[in-house]
N, C-alpha and C positions, 0 to 999 in steps of 0.2 A: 504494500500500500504506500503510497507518496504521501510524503510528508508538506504541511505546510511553512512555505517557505515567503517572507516578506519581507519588505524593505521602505527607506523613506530617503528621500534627498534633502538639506537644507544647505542654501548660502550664507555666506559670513553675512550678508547683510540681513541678515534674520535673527542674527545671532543679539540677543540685548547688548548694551554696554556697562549696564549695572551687573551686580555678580548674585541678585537675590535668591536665581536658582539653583545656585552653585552651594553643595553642603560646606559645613567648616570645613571638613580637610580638604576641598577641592579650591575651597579658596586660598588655602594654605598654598597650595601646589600651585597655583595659578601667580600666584604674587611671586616664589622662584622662579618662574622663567625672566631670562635675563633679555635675551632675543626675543621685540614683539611679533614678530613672524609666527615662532614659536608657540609661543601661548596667545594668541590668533587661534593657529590652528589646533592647537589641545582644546581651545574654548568650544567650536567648531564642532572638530565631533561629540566631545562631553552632549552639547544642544543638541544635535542632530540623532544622537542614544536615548536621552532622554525621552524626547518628544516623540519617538517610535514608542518608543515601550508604553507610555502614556495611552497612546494615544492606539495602539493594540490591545492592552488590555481595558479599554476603555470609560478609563479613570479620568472624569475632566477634573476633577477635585484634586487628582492626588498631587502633590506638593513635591515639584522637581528640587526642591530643597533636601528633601528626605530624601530622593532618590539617588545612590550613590553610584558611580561608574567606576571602582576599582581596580586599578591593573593587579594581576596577579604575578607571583616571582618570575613566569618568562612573559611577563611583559600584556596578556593576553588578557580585555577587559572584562570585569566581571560585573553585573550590575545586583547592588544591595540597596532595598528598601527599610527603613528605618533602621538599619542593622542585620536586619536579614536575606539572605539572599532570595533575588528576584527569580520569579516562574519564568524566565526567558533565559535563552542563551543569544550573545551578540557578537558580531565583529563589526569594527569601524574602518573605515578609511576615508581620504581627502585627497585633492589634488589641487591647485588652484582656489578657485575662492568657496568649493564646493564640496558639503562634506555627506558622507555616504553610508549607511547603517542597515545590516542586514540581520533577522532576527527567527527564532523559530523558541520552541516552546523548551523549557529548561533540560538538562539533560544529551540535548543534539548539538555535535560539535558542529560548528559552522565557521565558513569564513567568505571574506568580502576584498576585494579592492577596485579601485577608482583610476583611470591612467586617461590625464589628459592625452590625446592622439598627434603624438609630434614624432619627427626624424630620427631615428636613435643613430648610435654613431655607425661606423660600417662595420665594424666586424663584429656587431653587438651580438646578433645571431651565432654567429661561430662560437661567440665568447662561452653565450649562457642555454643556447637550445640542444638539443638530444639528434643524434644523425636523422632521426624518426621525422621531428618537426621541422629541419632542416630541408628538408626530401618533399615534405608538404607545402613550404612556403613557395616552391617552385610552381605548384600547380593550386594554389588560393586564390579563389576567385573574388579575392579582395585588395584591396593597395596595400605594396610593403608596410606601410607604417599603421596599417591598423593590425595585417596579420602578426607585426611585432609587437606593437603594444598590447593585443591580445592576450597571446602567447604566454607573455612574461606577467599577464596581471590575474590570468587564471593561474600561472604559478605561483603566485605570490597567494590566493585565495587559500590556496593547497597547503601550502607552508603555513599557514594559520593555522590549519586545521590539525596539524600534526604538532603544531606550538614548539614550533623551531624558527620560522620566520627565515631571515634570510643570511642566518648562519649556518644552512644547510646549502649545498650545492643544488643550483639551480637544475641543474641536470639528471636530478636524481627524480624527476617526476617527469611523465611523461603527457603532455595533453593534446589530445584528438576531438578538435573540434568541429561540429557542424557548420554548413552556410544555407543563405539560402533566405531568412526572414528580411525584412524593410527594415533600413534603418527606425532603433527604437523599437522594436520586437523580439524576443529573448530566442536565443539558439541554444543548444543543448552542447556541452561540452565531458568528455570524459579525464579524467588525471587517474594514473599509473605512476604508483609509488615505486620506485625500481627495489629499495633496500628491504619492503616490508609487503608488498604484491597487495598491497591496501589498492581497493579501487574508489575514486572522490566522482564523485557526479554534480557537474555543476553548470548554469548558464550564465549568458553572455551578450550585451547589446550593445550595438553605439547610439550615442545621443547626444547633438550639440556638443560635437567634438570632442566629446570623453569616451570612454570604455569601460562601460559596469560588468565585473564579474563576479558571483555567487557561487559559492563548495559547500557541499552538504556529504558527510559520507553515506547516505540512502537518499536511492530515486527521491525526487520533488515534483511537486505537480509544477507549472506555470509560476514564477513568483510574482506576489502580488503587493502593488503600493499600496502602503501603509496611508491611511486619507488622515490629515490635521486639520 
């Protein structure tokens, strides 16, 4: 049975400039960052986590103060409500001025990333893809720079999911993806763990010049936006 799988977008300019929803420690953390870039983007997705989960389990009441985004020791965010951990599992990502959150019900490893659609450098392929996806991009019926940034942002999904991130060799997953939808219509993607024979199943879209991609380790139906 497929699992439900969803997600929500929001831009920095959504994001408040007051810190009211931000719990103490998040304000704690928020006032470290030394780089405003930085904590920009930490603000970003912190809002863009919340307001999913909110807005999923559809709490208009509940108090994004109380709602806590905790990373966990490798790094991987956890969300707790009043102290206790929330009925959802999430991953976040950002690119630009736009941040990206995909979520499913607690328990289900999930992961996400966001890759605005630019030039990577030339031998980026060679650097970080598998002879497999190499051998594909020859015959992708899409333009280099979406089939690499593709490529590389369902691996980055994968590496979430396994919460190694990207101190694992990029190469050690392998993703086969579909074509074929409009842009802004989700494609279905498979990842092949090479070290562990884990299979990730995940989809994939462009839209307004980004690259959303979603990893779930069980089939998903269709992922669906999350409405605010």
């Amino acid at each position: 049975m497929s699992a439900n799988l969803h997600w929500l977008t929001q831009t920095s300019s959504q994001v408040p400039d007051s810190n009211y929803w931000l719990s103490e420690q998040e304000r704690k953390i928020s006032n470290e960052f030394r780089v405003p870039k930085r904590r920009n983007d930490w603000r970003l997705g912190r809002w863009t986590a919340k307001r999913a989960i909110a807005a999923y389990q559809a709490e208009k009441n509940l108090r994004l103060s109380s709602l806590e985004i905790r990373a966990a020791a490798d790094g991987v965010p956890e969300p707790f409500y009043e102290g206790e951990p929330a009925e959802v599992s999430i991953s976040i990502s950002h690119s630009k001025d736009r941040g990206f959150c995909a979520l499913e019900p607690r328990g289900c490893a999930i992961g996400c990333d966001l890759e605005w659609i630019e030039r990577r450098e030339e031998n980026f392929a060679a650097d970080y893809f598998t002879p497999e996806e190499l051998s594909l991009s020859l015959q992708a019926p899409v333009e280099r720079e979406v089939f690499e940034n593709l490529i590389w942002s369902a691996k980055e999904s994968t590496l979430k999911i396994i919460r190694k991130g990207l101190t694992r060799d990029t190469r050690s997953v392998v993703i086969s993806p579909e074509f074929g939808e409009e842009d802004g219509s989700w494609n279905r993607w498979i990842g092949h763990c090479l070290e562990s024979s884990r299979i990730f199943h995940g989809w994939w879209r462009t839209c307004e010049g980004y690259i959303y991609t979603l990893a779930s380790e069980q089939p998903t139906s269709v992922p669906e936006q999350i409405q605010v």
